[in-house]
Each structure stands twice: as structure tokens, then as C-alpha cells.
C-alpha positions as CSV (number, residue, x, y, z in Angstrom):
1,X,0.0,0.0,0.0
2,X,2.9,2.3,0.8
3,X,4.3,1.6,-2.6
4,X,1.1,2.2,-4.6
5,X,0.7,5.5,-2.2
6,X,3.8,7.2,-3.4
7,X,3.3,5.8,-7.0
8,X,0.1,7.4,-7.1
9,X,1.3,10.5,-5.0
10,X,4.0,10.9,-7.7
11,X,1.7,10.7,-10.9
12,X,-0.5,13.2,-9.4
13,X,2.8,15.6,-9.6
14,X,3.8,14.6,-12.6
15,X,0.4,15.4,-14.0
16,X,0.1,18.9,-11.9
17,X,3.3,19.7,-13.4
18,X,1.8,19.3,-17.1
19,X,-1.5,20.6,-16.0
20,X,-1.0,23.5,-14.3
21,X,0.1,25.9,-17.2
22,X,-2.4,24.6,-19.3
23,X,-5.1,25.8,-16.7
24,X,-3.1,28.9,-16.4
25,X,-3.3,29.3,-19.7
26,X,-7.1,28.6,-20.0
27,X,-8.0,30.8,-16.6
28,X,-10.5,34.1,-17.3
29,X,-7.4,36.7,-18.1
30,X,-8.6,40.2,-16.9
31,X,-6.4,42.1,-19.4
32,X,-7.2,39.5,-22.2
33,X,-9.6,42.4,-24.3
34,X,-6.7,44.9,-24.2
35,X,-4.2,41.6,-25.1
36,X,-6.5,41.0,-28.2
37,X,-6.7,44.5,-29.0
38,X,-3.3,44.8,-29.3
39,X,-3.5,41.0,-31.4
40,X,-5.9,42.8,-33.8
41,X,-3.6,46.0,-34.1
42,X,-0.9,43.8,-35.4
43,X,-3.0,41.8,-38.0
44,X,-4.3,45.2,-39.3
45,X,-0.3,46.5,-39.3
46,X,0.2,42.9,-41.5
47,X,-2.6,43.4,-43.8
48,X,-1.3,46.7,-44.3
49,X,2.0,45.9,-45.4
50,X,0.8,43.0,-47.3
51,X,-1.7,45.4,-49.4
52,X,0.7,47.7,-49.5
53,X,3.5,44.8,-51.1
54,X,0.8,43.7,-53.6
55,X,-0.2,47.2,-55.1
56,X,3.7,48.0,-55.6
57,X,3.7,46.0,-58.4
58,X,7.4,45.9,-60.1
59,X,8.8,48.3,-58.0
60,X,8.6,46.2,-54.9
61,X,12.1,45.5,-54.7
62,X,12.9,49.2,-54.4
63,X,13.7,51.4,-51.4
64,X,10.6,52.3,-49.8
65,X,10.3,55.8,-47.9
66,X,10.3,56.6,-44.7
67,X,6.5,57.0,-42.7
68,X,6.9,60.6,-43.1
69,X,7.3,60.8,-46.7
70,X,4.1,61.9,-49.0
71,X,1.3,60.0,-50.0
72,X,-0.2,59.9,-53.1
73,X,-4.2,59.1,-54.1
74,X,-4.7,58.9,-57.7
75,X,-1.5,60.1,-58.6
76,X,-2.0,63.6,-56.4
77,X,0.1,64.3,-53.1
78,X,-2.3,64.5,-50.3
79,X,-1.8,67.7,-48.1
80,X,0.9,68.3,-45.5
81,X,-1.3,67.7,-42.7
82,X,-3.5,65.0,-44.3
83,X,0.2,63.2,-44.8
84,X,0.8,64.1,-41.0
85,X,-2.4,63.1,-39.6
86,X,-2.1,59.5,-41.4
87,X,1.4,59.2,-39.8
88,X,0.3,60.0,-36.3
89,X,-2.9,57.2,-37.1
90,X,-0.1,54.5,-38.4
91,X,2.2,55.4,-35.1
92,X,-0.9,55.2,-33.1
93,X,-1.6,51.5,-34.6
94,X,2.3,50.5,-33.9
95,X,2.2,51.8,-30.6
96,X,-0.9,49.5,-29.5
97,X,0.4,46.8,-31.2
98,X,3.9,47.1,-29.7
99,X,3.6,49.1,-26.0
100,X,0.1,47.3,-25.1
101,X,1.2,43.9,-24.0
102,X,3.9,45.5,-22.2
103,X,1.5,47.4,-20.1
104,X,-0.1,44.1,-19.8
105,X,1.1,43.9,-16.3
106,X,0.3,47.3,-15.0
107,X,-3.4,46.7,-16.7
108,X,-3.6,43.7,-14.3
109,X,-2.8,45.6,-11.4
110,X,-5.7,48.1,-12.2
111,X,-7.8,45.7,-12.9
112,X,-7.5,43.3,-9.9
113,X,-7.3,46.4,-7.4
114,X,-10.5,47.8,-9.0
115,X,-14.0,47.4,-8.5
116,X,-16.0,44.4,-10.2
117,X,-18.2,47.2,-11.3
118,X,-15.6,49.6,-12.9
119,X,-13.0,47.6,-13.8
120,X,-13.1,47.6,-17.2
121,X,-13.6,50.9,-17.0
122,X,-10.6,51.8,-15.3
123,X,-8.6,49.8,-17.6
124,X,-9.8,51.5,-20.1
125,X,-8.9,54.7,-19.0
126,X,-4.9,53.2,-17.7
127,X,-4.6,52.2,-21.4
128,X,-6.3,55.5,-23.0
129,X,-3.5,57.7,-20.6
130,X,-0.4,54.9,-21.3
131,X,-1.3,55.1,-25.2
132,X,-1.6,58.9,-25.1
133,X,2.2,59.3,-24.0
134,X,3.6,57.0,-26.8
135,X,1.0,58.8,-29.1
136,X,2.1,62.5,-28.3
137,X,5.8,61.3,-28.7
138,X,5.0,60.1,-32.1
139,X,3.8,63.5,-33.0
140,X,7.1,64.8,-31.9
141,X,8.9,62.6,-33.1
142,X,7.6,62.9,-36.9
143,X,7.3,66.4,-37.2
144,X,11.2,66.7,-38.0
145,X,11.4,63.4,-39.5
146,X,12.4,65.0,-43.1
147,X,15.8,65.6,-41.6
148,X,16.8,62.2,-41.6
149,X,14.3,60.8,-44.3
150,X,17.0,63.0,-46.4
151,X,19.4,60.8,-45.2
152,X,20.3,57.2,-47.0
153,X,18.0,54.6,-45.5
154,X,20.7,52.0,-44.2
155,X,23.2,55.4,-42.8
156,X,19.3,56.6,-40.7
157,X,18.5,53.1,-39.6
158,X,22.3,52.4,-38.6
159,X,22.2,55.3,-36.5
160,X,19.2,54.8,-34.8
161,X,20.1,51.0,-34.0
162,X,23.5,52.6,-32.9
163,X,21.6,55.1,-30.8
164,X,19.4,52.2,-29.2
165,X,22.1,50.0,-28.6
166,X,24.1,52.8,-26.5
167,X,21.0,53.9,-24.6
168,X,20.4,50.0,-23.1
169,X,24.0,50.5,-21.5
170,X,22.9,53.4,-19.4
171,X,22.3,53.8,-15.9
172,X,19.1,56.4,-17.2
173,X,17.5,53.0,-19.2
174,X,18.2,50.7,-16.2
175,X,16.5,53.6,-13.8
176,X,13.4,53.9,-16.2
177,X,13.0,50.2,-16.5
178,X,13.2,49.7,-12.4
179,X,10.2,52.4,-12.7
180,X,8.3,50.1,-15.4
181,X,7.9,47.4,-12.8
182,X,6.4,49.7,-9.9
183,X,3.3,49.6,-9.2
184,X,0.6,52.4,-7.1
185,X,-2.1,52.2,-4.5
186,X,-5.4,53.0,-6.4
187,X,-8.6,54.2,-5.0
188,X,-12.1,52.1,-4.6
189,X,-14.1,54.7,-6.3
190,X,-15.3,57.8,-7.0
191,X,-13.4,60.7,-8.8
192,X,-10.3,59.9,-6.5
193,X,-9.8,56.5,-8.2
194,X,-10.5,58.3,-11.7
195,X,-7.6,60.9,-10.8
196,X,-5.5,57.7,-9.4
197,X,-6.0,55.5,-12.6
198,X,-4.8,58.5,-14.9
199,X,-1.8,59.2,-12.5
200,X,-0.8,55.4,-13.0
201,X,-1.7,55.1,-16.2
202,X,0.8,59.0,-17.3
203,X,3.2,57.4,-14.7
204,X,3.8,53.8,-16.6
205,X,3.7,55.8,-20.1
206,X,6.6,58.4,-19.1
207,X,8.6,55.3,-17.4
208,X,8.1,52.9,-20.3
209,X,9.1,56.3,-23.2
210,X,12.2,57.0,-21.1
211,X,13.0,53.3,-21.3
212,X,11.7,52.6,-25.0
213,X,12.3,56.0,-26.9
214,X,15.6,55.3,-28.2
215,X,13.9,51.7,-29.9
216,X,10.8,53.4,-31.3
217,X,12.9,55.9,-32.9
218,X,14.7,52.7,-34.4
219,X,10.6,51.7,-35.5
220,X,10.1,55.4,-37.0
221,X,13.1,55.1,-39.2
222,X,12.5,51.7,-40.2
223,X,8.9,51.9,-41.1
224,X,7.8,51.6,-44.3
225,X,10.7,49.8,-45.3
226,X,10.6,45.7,-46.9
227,X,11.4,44.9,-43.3
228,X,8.9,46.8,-41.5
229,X,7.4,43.9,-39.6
230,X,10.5,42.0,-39.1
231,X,11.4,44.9,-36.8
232,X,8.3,45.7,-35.1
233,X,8.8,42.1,-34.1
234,X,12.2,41.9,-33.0
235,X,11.6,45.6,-30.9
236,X,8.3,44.0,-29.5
237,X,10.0,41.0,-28.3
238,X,13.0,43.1,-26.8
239,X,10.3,45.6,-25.1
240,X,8.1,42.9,-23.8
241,X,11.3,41.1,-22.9
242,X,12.3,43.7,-20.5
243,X,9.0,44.1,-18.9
244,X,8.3,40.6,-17.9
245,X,12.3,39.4,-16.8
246,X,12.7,39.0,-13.2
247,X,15.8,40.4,-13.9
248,X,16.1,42.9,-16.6
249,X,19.5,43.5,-16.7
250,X,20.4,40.5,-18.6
251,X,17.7,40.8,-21.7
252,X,19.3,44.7,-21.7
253,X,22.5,43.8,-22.3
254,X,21.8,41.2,-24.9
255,X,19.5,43.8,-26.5
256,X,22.0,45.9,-26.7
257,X,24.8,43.4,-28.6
258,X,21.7,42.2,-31.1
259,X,21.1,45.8,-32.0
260,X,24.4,46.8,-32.3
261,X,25.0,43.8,-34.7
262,X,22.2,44.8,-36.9
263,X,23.5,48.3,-36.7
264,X,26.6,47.0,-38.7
265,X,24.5,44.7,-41.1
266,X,22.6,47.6,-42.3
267,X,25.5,49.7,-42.3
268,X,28.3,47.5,-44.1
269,X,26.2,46.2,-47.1
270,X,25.9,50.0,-47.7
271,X,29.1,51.6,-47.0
272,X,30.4,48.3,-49.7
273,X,28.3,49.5,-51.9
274,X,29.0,52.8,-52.2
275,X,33.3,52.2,-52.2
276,X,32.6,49.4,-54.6
């Protein structure tokens, strides 16, 4: 009996051990409209570049522009600020499909230290704050974009990547990203939990922008590009990387050496090119 006991004992492990991140997995997620939100932002970014691929005909082999450059409907350029507004919208789209599921963790906090009655509510309004941060940098951010869409593409992306790469080195990133994984006391209810959402909500954006700025400016250079998607996805991974390590410091520094590397792939092919 004492055999079969343990026996039994230790197939029940064996099968918690396989079970239990399945049921983790299956469990009611309270963030999981804002994680398929951000799912649905990046199959609209994909059918974007895809439609966008297919109409280029011929010339999809050639350099594509930058986001800021003009757009054209029927063969007319679109206004200055039309051109402006739909690279604010397109920044907007990247920056819930890329900065969302790191927030991921800070949405759960709201949400679990809400309300049953308001906590979607309150999420809502975290995300609507967090999203307004990376949104208003955008619009920085593009406004002088001509100066380096002047640039060669591979010298603007090499520099940016270069940029990055430096910046995850620096006791400022490793002080932002301690700030990412903070979290605040929130009111019950009333206009005081309003205010406290909002306060957390412009708190995690400006931690997560002094942490992330230097790798979204790598995603404003590189958008538009053939490889558009392949570095959304390699900037997403590194962002939501950071967020969820127990210890940060290590996915930082390896950040740092992959996008120094790609600095020099984009750069050398080019510098060949032009000596050649």
C-alpha cells in the first residue's frame, strides 16, 4: 500500500506539473480584451504591409520611404497635414500593437485592485493615458522626421540602431526600467480612483518612453521599409522582454549586442556598396 501510495502521489505531480500551465493558460485573463486588441492591431499593421507589397507592383524590390514621406491618391500628393495626420494614425496603430502587451502587467494591477463594477472601466482609462504618452511622442517625433528621411535609409537606420544599442547600457534605461515594474495604491471609487487610474496610467507611459524612446525611434526610421514587420517584431519582443524578466539586466544587455550587430548589417552592405 505504501508503494502504490507514493506511486500514485507521484503521478499526481507529474500530472500537476503538465496541467497547471495549461489551466493557467485557459484561466479568465482580466487584461485579455486589451491583449487581443493589441493581437488585432498587429493583424491590421500585417494586412497593411501586405496590401501595400501587392499594389507596388514591379517596384517592390525598391527602397521604400520613410513613414513621413508623402502619400499619393490617384496620382495627387495628399496635403501636408493629411500626410501628417495618417502618420500620427499608423504610429498610433504600432504603438498599441507594440507598447500594449507590455502594459499588460500594469493593466492587471488596475484591474485586480479595482471594482467588479468599474474595472473595465478603469482599464480602459490606464490604457487610454499609457497610449496617449507614446501617441504625443509620435507626433514629436515625426514632425522633424524630413531631416533624416533626407538621409540614406541603411546610414538613418544604422544610426538609430547605434543610438538604441548605446542607450540600453545606461544607468538612465536601467533607472526607467526599475520604474516600469512599480506599481501604485489606487482608489475604490469615486473621482479619486478616476484621478489615481490616470496618475498610474501617465506614470507607466513616461517610465516605459524614457526606457523605449531610443527603440521606437529605431521603428520610426525603419517603417515603411521591406522589413517593417521584421522589426516591429524583434523591438516588440526586446520591449516585452524587459518588462516581464525578473531580472532585466540580462535581456538589456543582450538587446544591446543584437542591436548593435544589426547596426553593422545595415550599415556595411551599404558603405560596400557605395566604395565598390
Amino acid at each position: 500500500m505504501t508503494v502504490r501510495g507514493t506511486t500514485a502521489r507521484a503521478a499526481s505531480r507529474v500530472r500537476l506539473l503538465w496541467t497547471a500551465p495549461v489551466r493557467r493558460l485557459l484561466r479568465p485573463r482580466v487584461s485579455l480584451v486589451f491583449e487581443l486588441v493589441a493581437v488585432a492591431a498587429w493583424i491590421a499593421l500585417i494586412a497593411s504591409a501586405v496590401t501595400g507589397d501587392s499594389h507596388d507592383g514591379d517596384g517592390a524590390g525598391a527602397s521604400h520611404h520613410h513613414m513621413p514621406a508623402p502619400h499619393e491618391v490617384h496620382g495627387a500628393s495628399v496635403s501636408a497635414s493629411a500626410s501628417a495626420s495618417v502618420n500620427v494614425a499608423m504610429w498610433a496603430l504600432m504603438s498599441v500593437a507594440m507598447m500594449l502587451p507590455a502594459a499588460v502587467p500594469a493593466l492587471v494591477h488596475v484591474g485586480t485592485n479595482s471594482l467588479r463594477w468599474r474595472r473595465r472601466r478603469a482599464m480602459a482609462t490606464f490604457a487610454a493615458v499609457y497610449l496617449a504618452v507614446w501617441i504625443g511622442y509620435g507626433a514629436l517625433l515625426l514632425a522633424p522626421a524630413q531631416l533624416w528621411a533626407r538621409l540614406p535609409e541603411g546610414v538613418a537606420l544604422a544610426c538609430a540602431l547605434a543610438l538604441a544599442a548605446a542607450w540600453q547600457l545606461t544607468v538612465h534605461k536601467r533607472r526607467a526600467l526599475r520604474d516600469c515594474h512599480r506599481s501604485s495604491p489606487l482608489p475604490p471609487s469615486g473621482r479619486r480612483a478616476v484621478a489615481g487610474t490616470c496618475r498610474f496610467g501617465l506614470r507607466q507611459g513616461w517610465a516605459c518612453l524614457r526606457s523605449c524612446w531610443a527603440l521606437m525611434l529605431v521603428m520610426a526610421v525603419a517603417s515603411g521599409g521591406n522589413g517593417m514587420l521584421v522589426w516591429m517584431a524583434v523591438l516588440t519582443g526586446i520591449v516585452i522582454t524587459e518588462r516581464l524578466a525578473r531580472t532585466p539586466r540580462h535581456p538589456t544587455r543582450l538587446a544591446a549586442a543584437v542591436l548593435a550587430v544589426a547596426a553593422l548589417a545595415v550599415l556595411l552592405p551599404d558603405t560596400a556598396w557605395r566604395w565598390s
